[in-house]
C-alpha positions in Angstrom: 34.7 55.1 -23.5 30.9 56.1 -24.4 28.5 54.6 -21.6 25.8 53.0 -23.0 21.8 52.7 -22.1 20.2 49.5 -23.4 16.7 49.3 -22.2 14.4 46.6 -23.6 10.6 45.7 -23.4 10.7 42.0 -23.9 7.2 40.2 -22.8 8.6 36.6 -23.9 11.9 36.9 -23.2 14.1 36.8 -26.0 14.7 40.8 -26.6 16.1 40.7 -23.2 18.3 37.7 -24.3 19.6 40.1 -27.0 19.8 43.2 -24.9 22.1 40.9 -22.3 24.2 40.2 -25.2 24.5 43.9 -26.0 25.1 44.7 -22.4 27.7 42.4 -22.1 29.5 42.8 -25.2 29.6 46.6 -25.2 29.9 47.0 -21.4 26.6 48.6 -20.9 23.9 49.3 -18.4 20.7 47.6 -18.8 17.0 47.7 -18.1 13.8 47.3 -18.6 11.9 49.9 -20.2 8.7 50.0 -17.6 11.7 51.1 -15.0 13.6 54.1 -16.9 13.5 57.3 -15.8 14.4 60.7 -17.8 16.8 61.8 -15.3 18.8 58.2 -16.4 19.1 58.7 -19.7 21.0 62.1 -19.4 24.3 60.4 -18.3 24.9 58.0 -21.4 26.4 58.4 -24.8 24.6 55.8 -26.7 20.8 55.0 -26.0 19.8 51.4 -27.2 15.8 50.7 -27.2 15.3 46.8 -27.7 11.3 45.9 -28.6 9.5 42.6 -29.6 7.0 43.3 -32.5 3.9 42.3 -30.9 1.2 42.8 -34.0 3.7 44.5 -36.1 4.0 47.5 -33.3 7.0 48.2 -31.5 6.6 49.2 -27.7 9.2 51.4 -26.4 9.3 54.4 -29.1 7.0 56.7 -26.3 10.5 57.1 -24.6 12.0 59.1 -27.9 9.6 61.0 -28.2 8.8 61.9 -24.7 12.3 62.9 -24.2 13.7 64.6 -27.7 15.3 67.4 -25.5 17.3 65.4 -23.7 18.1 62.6 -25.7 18.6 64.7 -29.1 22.4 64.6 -29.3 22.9 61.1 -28.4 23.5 58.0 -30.3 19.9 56.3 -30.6 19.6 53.1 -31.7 15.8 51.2 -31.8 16.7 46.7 -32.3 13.0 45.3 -32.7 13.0 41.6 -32.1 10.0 39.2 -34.0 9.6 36.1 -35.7 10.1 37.6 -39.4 13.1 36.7 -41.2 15.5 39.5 -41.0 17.3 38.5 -44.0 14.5 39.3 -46.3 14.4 42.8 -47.2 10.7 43.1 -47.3 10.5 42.3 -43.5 12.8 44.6 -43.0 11.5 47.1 -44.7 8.4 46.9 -43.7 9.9 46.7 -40.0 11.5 50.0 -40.4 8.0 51.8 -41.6 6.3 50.4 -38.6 8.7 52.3 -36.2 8.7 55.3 -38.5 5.1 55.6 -38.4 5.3 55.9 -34.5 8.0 58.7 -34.1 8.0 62.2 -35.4 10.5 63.0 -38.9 12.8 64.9 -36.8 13.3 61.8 -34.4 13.8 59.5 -37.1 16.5 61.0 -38.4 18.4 60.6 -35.3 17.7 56.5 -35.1 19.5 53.9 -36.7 17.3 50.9 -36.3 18.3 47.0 -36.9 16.5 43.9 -36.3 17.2 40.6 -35.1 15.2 37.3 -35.3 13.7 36.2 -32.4 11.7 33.0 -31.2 8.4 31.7 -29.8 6.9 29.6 -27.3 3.5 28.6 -27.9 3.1 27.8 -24.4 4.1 31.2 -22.9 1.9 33.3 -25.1 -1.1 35.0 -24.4 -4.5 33.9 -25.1 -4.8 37.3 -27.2 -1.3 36.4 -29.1 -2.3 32.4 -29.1 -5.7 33.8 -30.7 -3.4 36.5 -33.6 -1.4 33.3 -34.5 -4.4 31.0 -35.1 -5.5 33.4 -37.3 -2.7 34.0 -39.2 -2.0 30.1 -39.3 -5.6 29.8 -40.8 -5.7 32.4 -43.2 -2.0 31.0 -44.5 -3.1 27.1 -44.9 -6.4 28.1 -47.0 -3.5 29.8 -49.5 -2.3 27.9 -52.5 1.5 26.7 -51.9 2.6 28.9 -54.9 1.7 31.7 -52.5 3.2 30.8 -49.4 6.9 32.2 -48.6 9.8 30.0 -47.2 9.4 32.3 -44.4 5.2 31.0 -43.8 6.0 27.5 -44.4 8.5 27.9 -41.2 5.7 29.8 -39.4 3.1 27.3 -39.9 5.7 24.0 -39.6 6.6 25.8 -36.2 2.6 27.3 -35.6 2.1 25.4 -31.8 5.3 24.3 -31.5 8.6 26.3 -29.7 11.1 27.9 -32.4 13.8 29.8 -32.3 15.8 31.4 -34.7 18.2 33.8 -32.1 21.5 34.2 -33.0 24.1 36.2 -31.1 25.1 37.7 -34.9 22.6 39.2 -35.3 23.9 41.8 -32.6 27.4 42.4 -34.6 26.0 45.4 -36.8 24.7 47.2 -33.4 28.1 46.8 -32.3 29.8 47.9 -34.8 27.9 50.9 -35.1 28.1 51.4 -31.6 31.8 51.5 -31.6 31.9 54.0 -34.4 33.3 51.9 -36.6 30.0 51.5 -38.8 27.9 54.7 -38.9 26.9 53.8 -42.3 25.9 50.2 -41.6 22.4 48.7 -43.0 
């Protein structure tokens, strides 16, 4: 059986949530990013990065990159974790070019990347994040409502509230793939 790595930078919480899931379901190790070493991810098969989107950025990617050589014929998998609705193929789309733009060609054609949908707690954030979502909240309630998505209406219904929108599903398709059984899934 392939021993798998899934190491996750979770600042709220829920990425971690999801990487426990993974760990559980695919009997892997995990851990959190801030305490991997290169030496660690020499003994495992499959290599799963879990990140919240913080901004639209992705923390973790540093850890391809810094170790191509000895990740480079492993099964690398990047699961970002937000608020956007991962049903909608913009999001995702535009997901996937935010961790493309961070990691070199050659890299990204060794990552399969999926996303889940994560939550927020108004009361845990930051005063820099507390500050980004007042912003965004603003900038969306001064826009007529034939302009505002489904997905904004939940944002500002939810906007200093607690939401989430995790769902242990969300994991099948890293599963899948992880057991070989899905190397073409999207």
């Amino acid at each position: 059986m392939a021993k798998v790595l899934i190491m996750y930078y979770s600042k709220y919480g829920t990425t971690k949530k999801y990487a426990e899931w993974l760990a559980s379901e695919l009997d892997g190790t995990i851990c959190d990013i801030k305490k991997i070493k290169q030496e660690n991810l020499a003994v495992y098969d499959t290599i799963i990065l879990g990140s919240g989107l913080y901004a639209g950025n992705v923390r973790g990617l540093d850890i391809f990159v810094n170790n191509y050589e000895t990740i480079k014929n492993k099964k690398l998998i990047v699961f970002t974790c937000g608020l956007a609705d991962v049903t909608v193929k913009d999001n995702i789309e535009e997901i996937r070019k935010k961790v493309e733009a961070k990691i070199p060609e050659r890299i990204q054609r060794l990552i399969k990347i999926f996303n889940v949908r994560g939550g927020i707690d108004y009361k845990k954030l930051t005063l820099t994040h507390r500050f980004m979502m007042w912003i965004l909240n603003k900038a969306l309630t001064h826009k007529p409502s034939s302009e505002v998505s489904q997905e904004n209406t939940e944002f500002m219904d939810a906007y200093g509230k607690t939401a989430d929108f995790m769902n242990k599903d969300y994991i099948a398709g890293i599963v899948t793939y992880c057991s070989g059984q899905g190397d073409n899934v999207d």
